[in-house]
VOZA-222487 format. One record per residue (C-alpha): residue number from 1; y, z negated, x negated. Coordinates in nm, 4 decimals, always signed. Layout:
// VOZA-222487
{i=NUM	v=Y	w=Z	u=X}
...
***
This chain:
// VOZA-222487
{i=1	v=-1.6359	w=-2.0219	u=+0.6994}
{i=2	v=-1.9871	w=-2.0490	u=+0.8408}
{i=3	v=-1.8129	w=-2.1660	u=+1.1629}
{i=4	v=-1.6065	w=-1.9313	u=+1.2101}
{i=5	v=-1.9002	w=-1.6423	u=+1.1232}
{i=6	v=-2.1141	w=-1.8467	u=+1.3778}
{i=7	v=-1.8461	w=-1.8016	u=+1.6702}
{i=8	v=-1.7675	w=-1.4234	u=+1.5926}
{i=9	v=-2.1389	w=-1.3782	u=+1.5913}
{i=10	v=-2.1996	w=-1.5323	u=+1.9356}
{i=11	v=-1.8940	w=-1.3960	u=+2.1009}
{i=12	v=-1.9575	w=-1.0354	u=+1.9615}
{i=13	v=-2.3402	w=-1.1257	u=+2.0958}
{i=14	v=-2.2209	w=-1.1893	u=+2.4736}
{i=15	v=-2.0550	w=-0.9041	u=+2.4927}
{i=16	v=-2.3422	w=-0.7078	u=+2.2909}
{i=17	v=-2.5560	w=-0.8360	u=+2.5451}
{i=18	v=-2.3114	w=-0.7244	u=+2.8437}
{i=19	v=-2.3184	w=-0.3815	u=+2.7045}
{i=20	v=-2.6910	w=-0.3649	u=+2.6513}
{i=21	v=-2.7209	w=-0.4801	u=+3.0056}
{i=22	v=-2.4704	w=-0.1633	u=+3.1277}
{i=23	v=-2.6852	w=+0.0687	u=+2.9185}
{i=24	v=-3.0274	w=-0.0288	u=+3.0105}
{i=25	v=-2.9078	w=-0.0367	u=+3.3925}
{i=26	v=-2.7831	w=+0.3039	u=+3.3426}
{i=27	v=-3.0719	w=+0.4152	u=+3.2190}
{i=28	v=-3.2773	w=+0.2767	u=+3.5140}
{i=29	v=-2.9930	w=+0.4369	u=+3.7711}
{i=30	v=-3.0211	w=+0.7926	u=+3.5472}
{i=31	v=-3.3864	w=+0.7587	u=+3.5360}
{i=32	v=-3.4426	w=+0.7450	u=+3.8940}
{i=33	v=-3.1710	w=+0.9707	u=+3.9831}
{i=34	v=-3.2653	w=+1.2539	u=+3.7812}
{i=35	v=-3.6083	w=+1.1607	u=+3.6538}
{i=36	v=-3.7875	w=+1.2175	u=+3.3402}
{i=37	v=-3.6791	w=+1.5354	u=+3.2643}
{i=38	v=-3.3228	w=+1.5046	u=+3.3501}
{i=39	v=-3.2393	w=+1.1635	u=+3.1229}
{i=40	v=-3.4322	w=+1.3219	u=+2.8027}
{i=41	v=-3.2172	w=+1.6188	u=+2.8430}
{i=42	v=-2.8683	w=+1.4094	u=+2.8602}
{i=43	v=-2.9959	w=+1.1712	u=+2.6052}
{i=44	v=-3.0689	w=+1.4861	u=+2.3938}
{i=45	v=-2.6815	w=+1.6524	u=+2.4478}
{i=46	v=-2.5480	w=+1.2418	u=+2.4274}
{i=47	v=-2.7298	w=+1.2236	u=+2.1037}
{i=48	v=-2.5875	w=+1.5425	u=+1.9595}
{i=49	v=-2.2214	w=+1.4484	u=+2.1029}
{i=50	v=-2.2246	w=+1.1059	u=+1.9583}
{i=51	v=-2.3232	w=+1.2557	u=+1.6156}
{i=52	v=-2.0719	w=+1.5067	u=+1.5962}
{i=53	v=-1.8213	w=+1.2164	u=+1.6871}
{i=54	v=-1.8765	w=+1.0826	u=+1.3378}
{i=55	v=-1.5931	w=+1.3513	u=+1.2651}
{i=56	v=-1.3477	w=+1.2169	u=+1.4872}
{i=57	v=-1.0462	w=+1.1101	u=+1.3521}
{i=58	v=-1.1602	w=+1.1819	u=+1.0163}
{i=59	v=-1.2409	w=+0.8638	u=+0.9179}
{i=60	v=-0.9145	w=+0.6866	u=+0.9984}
{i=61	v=-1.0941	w=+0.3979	u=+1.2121}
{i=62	v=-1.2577	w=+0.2898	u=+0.8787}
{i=63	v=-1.0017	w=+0.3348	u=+0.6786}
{i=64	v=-0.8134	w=+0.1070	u=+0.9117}
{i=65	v=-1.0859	w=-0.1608	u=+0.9000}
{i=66	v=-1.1136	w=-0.1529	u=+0.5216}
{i=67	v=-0.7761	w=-0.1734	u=+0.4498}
{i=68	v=-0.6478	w=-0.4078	u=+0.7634}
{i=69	v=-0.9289	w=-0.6604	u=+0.6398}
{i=70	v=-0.7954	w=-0.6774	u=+0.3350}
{i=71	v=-0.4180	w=-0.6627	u=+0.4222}
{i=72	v=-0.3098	w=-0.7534	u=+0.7948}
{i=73	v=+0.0105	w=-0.6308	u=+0.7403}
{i=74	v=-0.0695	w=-0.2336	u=+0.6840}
{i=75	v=-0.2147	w=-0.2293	u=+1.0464}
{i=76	v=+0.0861	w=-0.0556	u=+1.2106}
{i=77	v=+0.0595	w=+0.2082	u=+0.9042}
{i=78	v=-0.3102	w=+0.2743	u=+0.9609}
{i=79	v=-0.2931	w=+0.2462	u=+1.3399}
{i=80	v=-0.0535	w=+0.5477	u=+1.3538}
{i=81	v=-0.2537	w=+0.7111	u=+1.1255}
{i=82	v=-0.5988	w=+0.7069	u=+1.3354}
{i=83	v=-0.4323	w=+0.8161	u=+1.6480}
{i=84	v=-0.2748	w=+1.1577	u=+1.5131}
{i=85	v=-0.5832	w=+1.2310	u=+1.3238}
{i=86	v=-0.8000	w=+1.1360	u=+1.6401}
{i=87	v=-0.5792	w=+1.3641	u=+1.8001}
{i=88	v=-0.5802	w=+1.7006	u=+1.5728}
{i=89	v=-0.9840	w=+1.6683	u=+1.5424}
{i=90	v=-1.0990	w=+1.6438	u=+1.8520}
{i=91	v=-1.0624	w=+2.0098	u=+1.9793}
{i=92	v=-1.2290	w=+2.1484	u=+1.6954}
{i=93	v=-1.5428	w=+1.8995	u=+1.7397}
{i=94	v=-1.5341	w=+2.0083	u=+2.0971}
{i=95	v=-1.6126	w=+2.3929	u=+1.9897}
{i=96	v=-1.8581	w=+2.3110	u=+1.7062}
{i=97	v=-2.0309	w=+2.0729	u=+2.0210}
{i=98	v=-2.0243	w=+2.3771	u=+2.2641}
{i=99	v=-2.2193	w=+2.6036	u=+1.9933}
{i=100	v=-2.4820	w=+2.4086	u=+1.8651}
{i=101	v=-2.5686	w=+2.3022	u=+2.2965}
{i=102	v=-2.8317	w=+2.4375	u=+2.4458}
{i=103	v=-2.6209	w=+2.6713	u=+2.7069}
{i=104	v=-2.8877	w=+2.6586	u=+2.9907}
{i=105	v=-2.7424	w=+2.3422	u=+3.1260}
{i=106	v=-2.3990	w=+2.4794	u=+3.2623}
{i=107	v=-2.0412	w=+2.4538	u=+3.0674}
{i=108	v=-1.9400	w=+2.2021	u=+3.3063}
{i=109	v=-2.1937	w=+1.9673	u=+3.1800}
{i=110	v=-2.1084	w=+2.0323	u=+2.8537}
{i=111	v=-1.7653	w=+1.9796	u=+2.8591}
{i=112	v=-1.7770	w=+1.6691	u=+3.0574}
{i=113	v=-2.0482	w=+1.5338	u=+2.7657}
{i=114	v=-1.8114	w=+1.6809	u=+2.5257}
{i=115	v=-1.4827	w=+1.4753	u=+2.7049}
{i=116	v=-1.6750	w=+1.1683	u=+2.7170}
{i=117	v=-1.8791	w=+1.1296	u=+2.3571}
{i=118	v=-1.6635	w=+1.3633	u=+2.1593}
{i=119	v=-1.2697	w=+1.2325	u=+2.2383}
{i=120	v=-1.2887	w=+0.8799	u=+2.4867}
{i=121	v=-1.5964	w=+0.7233	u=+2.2680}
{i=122	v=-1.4891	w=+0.7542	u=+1.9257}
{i=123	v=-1.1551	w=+0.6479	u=+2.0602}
{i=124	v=-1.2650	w=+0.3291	u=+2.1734}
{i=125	v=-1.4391	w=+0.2655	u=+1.8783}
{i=126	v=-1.1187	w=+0.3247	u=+1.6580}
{i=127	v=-1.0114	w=+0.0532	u=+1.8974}
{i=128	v=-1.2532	w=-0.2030	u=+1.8839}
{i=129	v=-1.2355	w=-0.1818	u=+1.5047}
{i=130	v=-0.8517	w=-0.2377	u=+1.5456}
{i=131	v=-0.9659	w=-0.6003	u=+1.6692}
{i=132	v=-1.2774	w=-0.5757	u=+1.4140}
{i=133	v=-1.0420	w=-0.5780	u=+1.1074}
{i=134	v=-0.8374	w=-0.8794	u=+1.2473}
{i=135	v=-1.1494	w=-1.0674	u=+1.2681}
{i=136	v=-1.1720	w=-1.1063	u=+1.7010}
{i=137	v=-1.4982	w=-1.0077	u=+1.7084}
{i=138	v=-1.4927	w=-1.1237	u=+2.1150}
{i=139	v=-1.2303	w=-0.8064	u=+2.1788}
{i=140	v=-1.4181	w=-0.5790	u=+1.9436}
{i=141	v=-1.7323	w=-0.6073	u=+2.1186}
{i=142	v=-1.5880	w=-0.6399	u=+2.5013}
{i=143	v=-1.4264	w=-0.2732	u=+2.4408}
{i=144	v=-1.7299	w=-0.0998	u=+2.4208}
{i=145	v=-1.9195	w=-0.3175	u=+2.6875}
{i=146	v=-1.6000	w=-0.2278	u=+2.9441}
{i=147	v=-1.6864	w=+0.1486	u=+2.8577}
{i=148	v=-2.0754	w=+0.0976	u=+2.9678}
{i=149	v=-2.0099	w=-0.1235	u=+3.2683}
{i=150	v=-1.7399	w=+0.1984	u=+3.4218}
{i=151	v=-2.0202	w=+0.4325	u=+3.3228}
{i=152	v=-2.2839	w=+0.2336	u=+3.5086}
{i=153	v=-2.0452	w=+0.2520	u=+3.8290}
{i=154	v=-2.0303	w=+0.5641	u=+3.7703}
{i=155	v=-2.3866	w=+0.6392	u=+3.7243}
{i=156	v=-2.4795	w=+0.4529	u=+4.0463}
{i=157	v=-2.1927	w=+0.5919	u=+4.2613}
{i=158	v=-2.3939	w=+0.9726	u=+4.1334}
{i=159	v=-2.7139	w=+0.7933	u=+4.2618}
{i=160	v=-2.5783	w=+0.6467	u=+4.5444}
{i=161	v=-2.3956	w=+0.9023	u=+4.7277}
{i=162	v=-2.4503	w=+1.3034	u=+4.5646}
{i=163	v=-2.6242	w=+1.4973	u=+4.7994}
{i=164	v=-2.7976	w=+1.6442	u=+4.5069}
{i=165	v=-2.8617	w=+1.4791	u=+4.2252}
{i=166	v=-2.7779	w=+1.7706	u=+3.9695}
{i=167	v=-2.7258	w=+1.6744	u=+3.6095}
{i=168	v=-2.3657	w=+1.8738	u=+3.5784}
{i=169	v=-2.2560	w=+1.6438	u=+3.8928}
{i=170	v=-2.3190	w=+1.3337	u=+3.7078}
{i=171	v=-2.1360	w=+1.4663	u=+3.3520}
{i=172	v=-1.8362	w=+1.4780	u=+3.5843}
{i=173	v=-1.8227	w=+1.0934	u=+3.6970}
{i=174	v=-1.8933	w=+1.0313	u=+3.3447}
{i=175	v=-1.6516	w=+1.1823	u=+3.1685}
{i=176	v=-1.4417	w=+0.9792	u=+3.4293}
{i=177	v=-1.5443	w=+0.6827	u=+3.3372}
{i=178	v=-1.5195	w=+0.7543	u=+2.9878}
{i=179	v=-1.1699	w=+0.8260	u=+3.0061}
{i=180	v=-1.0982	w=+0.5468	u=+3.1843}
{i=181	v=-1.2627	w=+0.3259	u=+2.9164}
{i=182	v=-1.0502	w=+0.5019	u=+2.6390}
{i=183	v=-0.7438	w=+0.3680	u=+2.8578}
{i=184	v=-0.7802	w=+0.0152	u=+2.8871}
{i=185	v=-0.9012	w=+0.0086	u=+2.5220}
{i=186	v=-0.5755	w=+0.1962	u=+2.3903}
{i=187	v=-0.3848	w=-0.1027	u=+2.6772}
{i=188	v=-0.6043	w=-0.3719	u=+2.4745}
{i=189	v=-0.4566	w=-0.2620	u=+2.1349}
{i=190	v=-0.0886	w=-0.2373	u=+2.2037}
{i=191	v=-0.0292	w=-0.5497	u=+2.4325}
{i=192	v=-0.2158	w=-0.7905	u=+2.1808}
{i=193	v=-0.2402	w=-0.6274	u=+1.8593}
{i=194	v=+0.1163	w=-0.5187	u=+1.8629}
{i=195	v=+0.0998	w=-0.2547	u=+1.6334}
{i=196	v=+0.4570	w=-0.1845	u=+1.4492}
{i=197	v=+0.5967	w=+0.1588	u=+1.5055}
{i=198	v=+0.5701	w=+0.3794	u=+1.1413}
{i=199	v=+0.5866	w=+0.6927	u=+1.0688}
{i=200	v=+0.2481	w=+0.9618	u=+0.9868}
{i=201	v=+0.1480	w=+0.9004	u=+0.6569}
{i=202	v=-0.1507	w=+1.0088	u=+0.5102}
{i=203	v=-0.2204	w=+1.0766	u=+0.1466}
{i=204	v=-0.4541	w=+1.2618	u=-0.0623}
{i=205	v=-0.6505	w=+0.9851	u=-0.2008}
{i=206	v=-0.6668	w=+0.8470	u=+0.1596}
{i=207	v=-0.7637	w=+1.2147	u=+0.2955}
{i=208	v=-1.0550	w=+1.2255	u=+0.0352}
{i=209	v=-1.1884	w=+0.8531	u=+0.1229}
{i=210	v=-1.1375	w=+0.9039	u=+0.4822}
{i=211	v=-1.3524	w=+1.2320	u=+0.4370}
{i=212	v=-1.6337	w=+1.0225	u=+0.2932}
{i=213	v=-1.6111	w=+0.7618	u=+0.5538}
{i=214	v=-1.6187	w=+1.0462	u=+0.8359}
{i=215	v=-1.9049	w=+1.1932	u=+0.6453}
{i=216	v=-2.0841	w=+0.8357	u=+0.6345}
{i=217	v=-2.0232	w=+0.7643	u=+1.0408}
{i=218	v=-2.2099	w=+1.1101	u=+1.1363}
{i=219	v=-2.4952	w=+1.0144	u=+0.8958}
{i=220	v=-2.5066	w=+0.6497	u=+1.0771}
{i=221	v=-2.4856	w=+0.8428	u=+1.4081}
{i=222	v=-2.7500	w=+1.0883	u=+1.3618}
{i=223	v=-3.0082	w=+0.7947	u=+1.1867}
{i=224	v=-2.9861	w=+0.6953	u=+1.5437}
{i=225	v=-2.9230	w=+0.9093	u=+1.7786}
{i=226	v=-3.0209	w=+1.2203	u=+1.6496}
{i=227	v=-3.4143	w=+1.1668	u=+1.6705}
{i=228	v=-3.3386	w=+1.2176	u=+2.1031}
{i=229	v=-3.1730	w=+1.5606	u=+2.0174}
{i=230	v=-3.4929	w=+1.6383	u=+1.8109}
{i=231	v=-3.7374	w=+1.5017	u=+2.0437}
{i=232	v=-3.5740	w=+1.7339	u=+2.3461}
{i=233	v=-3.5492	w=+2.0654	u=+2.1282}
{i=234	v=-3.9138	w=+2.0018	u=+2.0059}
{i=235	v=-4.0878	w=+1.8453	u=+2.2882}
{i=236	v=-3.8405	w=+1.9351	u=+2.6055}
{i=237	v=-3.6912	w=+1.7249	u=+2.8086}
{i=238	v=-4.0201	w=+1.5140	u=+2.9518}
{i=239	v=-4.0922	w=+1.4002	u=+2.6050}
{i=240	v=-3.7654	w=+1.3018	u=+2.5225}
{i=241	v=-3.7087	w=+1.1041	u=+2.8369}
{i=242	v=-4.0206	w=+0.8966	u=+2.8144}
{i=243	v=-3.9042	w=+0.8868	u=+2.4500}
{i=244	v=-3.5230	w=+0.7863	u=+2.5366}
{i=245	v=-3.6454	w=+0.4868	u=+2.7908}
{i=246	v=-3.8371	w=+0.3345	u=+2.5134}
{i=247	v=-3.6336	w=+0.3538	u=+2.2655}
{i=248	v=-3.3272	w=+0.2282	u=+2.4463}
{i=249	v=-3.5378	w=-0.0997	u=+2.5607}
{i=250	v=-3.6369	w=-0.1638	u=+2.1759}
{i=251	v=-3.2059	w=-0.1437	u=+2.0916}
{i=252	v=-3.1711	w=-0.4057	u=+2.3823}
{i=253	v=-3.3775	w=-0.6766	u=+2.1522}
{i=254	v=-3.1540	w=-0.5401	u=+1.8142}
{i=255	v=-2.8449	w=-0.6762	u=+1.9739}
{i=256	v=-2.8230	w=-0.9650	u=+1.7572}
{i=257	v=-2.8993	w=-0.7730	u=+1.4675}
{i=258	v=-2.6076	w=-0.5428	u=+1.5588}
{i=259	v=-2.3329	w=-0.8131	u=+1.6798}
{i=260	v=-2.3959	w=-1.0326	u=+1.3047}
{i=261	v=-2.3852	w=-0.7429	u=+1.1046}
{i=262	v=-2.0575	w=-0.6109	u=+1.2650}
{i=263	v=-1.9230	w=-0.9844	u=+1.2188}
{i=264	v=-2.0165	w=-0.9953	u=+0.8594}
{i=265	v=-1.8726	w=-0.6109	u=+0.7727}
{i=266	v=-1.5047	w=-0.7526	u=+0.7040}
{i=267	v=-1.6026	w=-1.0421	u=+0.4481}
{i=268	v=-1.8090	w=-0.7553	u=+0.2766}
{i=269	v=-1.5281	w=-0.5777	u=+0.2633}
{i=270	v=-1.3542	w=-0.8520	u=+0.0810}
{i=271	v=-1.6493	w=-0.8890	u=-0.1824}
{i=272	v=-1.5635	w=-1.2852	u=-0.2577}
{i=273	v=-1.7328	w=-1.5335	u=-0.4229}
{i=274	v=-1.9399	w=-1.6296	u=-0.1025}
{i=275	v=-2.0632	w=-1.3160	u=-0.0790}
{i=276	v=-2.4042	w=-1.3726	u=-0.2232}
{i=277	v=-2.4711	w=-1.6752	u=+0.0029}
{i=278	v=-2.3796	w=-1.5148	u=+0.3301}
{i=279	v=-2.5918	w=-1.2275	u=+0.2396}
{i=280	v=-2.8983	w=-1.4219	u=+0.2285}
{i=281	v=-2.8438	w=-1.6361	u=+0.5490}
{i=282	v=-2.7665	w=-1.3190	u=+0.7780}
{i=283	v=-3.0970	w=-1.1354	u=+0.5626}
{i=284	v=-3.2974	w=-1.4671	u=+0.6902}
{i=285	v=-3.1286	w=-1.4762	u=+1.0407}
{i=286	v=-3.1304	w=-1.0477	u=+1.1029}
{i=287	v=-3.5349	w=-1.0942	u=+0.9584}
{i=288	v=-3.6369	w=-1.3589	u=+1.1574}
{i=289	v=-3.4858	w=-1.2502	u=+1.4933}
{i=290	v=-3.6655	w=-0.9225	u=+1.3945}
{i=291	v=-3.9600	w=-1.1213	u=+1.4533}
{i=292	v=-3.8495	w=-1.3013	u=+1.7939}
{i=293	v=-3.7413	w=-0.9759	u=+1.9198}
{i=294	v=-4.0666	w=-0.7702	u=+1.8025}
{i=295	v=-4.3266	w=-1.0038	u=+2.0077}
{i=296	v=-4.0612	w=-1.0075	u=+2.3459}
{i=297	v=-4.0793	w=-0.6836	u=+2.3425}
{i=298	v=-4.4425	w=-0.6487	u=+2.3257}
{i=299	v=-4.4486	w=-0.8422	u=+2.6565}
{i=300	v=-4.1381	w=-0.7208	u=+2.8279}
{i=301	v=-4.2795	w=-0.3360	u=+2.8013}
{i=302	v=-4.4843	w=-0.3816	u=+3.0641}
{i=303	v=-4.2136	w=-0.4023	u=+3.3305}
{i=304	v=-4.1030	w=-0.0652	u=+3.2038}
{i=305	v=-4.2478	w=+0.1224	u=+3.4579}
{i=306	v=-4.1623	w=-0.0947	u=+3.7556}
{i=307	v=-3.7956	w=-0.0645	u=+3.6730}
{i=308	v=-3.7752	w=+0.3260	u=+3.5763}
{i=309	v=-4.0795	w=+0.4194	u=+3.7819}
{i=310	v=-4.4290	w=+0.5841	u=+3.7337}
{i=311	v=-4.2614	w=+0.8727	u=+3.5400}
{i=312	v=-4.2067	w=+0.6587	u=+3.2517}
{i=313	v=-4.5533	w=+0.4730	u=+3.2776}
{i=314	v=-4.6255	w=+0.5936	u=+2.8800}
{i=315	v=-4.2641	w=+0.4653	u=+2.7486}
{i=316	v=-4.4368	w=+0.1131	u=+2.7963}
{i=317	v=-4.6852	w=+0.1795	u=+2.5941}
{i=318	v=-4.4276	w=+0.3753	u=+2.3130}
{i=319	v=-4.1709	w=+0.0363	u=+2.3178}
{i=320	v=-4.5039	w=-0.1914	u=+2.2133}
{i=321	v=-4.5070	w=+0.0360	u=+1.9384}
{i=322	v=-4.1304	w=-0.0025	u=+1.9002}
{i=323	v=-4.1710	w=-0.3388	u=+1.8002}
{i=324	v=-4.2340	w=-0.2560	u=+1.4660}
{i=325	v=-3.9231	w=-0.0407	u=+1.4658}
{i=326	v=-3.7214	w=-0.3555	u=+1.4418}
{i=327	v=-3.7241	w=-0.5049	u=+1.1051}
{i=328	v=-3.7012	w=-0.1681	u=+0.9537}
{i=329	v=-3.3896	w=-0.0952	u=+1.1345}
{i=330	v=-3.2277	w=-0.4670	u=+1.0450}
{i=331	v=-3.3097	w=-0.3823	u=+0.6499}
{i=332	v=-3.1636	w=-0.0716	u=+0.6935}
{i=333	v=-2.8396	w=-0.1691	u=+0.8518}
{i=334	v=-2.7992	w=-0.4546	u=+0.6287}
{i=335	v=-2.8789	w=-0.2355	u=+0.3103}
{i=336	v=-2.6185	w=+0.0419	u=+0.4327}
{i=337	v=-2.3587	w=-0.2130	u=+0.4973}
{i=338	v=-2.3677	w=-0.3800	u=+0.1855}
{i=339	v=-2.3411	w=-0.0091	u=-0.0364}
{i=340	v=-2.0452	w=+0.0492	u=+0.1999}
{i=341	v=-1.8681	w=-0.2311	u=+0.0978}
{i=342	v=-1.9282	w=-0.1909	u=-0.2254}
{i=343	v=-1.7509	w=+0.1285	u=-0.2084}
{i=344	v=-2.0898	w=+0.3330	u=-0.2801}
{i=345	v=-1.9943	w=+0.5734	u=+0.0351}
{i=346	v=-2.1672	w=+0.8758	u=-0.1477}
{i=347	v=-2.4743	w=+0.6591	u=-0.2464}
{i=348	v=-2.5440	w=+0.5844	u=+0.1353}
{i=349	v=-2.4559	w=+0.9401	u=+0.2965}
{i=350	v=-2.7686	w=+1.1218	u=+0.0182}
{i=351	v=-2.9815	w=+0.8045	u=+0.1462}
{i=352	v=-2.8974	w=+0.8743	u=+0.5076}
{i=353	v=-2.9136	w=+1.2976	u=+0.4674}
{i=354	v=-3.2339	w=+1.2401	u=+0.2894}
{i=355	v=-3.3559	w=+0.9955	u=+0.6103}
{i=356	v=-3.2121	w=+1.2893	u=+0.8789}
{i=357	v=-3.4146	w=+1.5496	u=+0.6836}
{i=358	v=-3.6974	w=+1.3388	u=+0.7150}
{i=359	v=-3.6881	w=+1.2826	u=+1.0538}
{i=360	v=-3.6735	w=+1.6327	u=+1.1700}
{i=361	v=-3.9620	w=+1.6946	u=+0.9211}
{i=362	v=-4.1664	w=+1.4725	u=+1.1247}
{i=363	v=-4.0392	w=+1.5821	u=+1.4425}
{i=364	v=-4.1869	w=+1.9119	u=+1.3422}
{i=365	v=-4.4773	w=+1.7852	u=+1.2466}
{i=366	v=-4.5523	w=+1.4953	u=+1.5070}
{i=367	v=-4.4157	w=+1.6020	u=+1.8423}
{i=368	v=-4.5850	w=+1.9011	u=+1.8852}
{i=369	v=-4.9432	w=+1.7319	u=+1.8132}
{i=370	v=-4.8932	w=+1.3908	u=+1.9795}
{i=371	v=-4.5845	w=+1.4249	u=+2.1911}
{i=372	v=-4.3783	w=+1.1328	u=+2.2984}
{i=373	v=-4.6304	w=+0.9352	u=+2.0420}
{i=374	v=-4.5654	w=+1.1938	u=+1.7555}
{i=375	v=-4.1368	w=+1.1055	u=+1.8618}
{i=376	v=-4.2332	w=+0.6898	u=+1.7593}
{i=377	v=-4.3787	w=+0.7998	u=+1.4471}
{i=378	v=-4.0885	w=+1.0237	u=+1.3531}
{i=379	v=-3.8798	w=+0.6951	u=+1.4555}
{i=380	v=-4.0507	w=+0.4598	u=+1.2362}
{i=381	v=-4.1172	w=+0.6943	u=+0.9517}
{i=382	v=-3.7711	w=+0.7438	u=+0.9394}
{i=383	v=-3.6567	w=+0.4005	u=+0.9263}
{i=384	v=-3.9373	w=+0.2699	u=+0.6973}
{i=385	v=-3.7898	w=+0.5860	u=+0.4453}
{i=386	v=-3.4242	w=+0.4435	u=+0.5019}
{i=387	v=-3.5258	w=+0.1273	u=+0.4656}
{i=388	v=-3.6659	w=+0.1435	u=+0.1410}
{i=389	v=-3.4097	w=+0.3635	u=-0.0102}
{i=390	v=-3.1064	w=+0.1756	u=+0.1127}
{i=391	v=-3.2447	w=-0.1796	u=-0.0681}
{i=392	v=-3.3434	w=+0.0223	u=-0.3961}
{i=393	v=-3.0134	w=+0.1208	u=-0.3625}
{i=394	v=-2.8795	w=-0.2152	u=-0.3798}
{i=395	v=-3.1287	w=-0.3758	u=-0.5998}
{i=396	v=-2.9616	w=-0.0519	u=-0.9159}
{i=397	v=-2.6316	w=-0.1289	u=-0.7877}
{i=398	v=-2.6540	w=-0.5130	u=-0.8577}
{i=399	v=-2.7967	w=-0.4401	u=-1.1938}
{i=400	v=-2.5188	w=-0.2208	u=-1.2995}
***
């Protein structure tokens, strides 16, 4: 088993890694093409978008992961079921998306953000957990990676060659890219998953799980990507750019974190005998590389403003910081994960609403005082809170 785990883990780790790499050269193209200003105001919108996605498809992708894991045979069933559901929510998420935007940016921009992070992204993901629940952690990871290398091309052909580097002009190419990511993913699925035709089917017992499941992916979404929305409505867009580049180095060094607890989420879902024992080498493993990754950061920050430029001379100084971010976030995951497969869906979305209300407490509090500073405490307070909730969680539901 532990052989197996080991070569899911590293293959969903090089193509973590290959996606990391896409995202943090993105963010150096962005940040040079439309400076400080421009990247915290997309990473602001992209935050909102990506937590709004949570609703797509209702929860069908997880419901197709839970229930594929446990029986490989229901995948044409579920597969069928994701797409139409994708399908019939994702014009309603784009409206709610276009009302809760700040309008100042343009429609165009909007839209494109709304095309990209709204329908193509939760779309691939439904995909990559396709290959998730049959345990090829090497396609489930290369799906997303695919998605950030076409949306690096596309962010460097913006740099490259627009006269004027507007932010609306750039939504465009990426909502491009984005839907050409959502294509070779769907490709991916049919030719070597193989789905079985079957008709819709969709129950009421699998409506009301599939609600709590949606309801648990926007509270995962927003522990993370919310706090850039917050940062640009509280501190503008300077503040949550410097914030944005700092953050997004300190996710590079997560990756493993990331890739083993995504290769461990189907055996949870199976809740064996082994259980216990795998929990305690992946708390050891996501712990200690919490440590490894904390310290190369601390030294790796410095080259933040030689690769973004002088704009972004104080995210070096915010990603030190950062460090500490780390083993918060790995307890947190790994505590959230384990209620989820435990089926305590409920449990984790009050820990996680109780962690969002948190953080924009703190973004109230913190931005305006300290600034991009005042945005890493709101970060760490937030996980630290999460953290601590999600293993007291665990700790009452193990003594039940």
């Amino acid at each position: 088993m532990r052989g197996r785990l080991a070569r899911n883990t590293l293959l969903a780790s090089f193509w973590q890694a290959v996606r990391v790499a896409c995202q943090a050269a993105w963010i150096i193209v962005i940040a040079h093409a439309l400076g400080a200003s421009g990247l915290g105001a997309l990473s602001g919108m992209l935050g909102l978008a990506v937590t709004l996605g949570g609703l797509s498809g209702l929860g069908g992708a997880m419901l197709l992961l839970k229930n594929v894991a446990r029986k490989p045979e229901s995948f044409g069933r579920y597969w069928r079921q994701s797409l139409v559901l994708s399908a019939c929510s994702g014009s309603l998420l784009v409206v709610i998306f276009l009302v809760l935007s700040p309008v100042q940016y343009g429609w165009v921009l909007l839209l494109a953000i709304a095309c990209a992070d709204l329908i193509c992204a939760p779309f691939i993901v439904l995909c990559s957990h396709a290959f998730q629940a049959h345990e090829r952690m090497g396609w489930y990871s290369a799906l997303p990676a695919i998605n950030a290398f076409a949306r690096l091309m596309a962010a460097t052909v913006f740099w490259l060659f627009s006269v004027e580097h507007g932010i609306g002009g750039y939504a465009l190419l990426h909502a491009l890219a984005s839907l050409l990511g959502a294509g070779l993913a769907y490709l991916s699925v049919v030719l070597l998953l193989k789905p079985l035709r079957h008709p819709f089917a969709w129950s009421i017992g699998e409506a009301r799980e599939g609600a709590a499941f949606s309801a648990l992916w926007v509270t995962g979404n927003a522990t993370t990507e919310l706090d850039k929305a917050a940062a640009l409505y509280v501190g503008g867009g300077e503040v949550a750019g410097i914030y944005a580049a700092a953050y997004r180095f300190a996710s590079v060094m997560a990756l493993p974190i990331v890739s083993l607890i995504g290769a461990i989420q189907p055996r949870l879902f199976r809740n064996d005998s082994a259980q216990g024992r795998l929990l305690r080498y992946s708390l050891v493993a996501i712990l200690g590389w919490s440590v490894v990754g904390g310290l190369a950061l601390q030294w790796l920050a410095q080259f933040i403003p030689m690769l973004l430029g002088e704009q972004f001379t104080q995210a070096a100084q915010l990603a030190r910081w950062l460090a500490l971010w780390m083993p918060l976030y790995a307890l947190r995951m790994l505590g959230t994960s384990i209620l989820t497969s435990q089926g305590r869906l409920a449990l984790r979305i009050s820990i996680e609403c109780t962690g969002l209300a948190a953080m924009l407490a703190l973004a109230a509090w913190f931005i305006p005082q300290w600034g991009a500073i005042g945005a890493v405490a709101m970060a760490l307070g937030t996980e630290a809170l999460l953290a601590t909730l999600a293993w007291a969680a665990v700790a009452w539901v193990q003594r039940r």
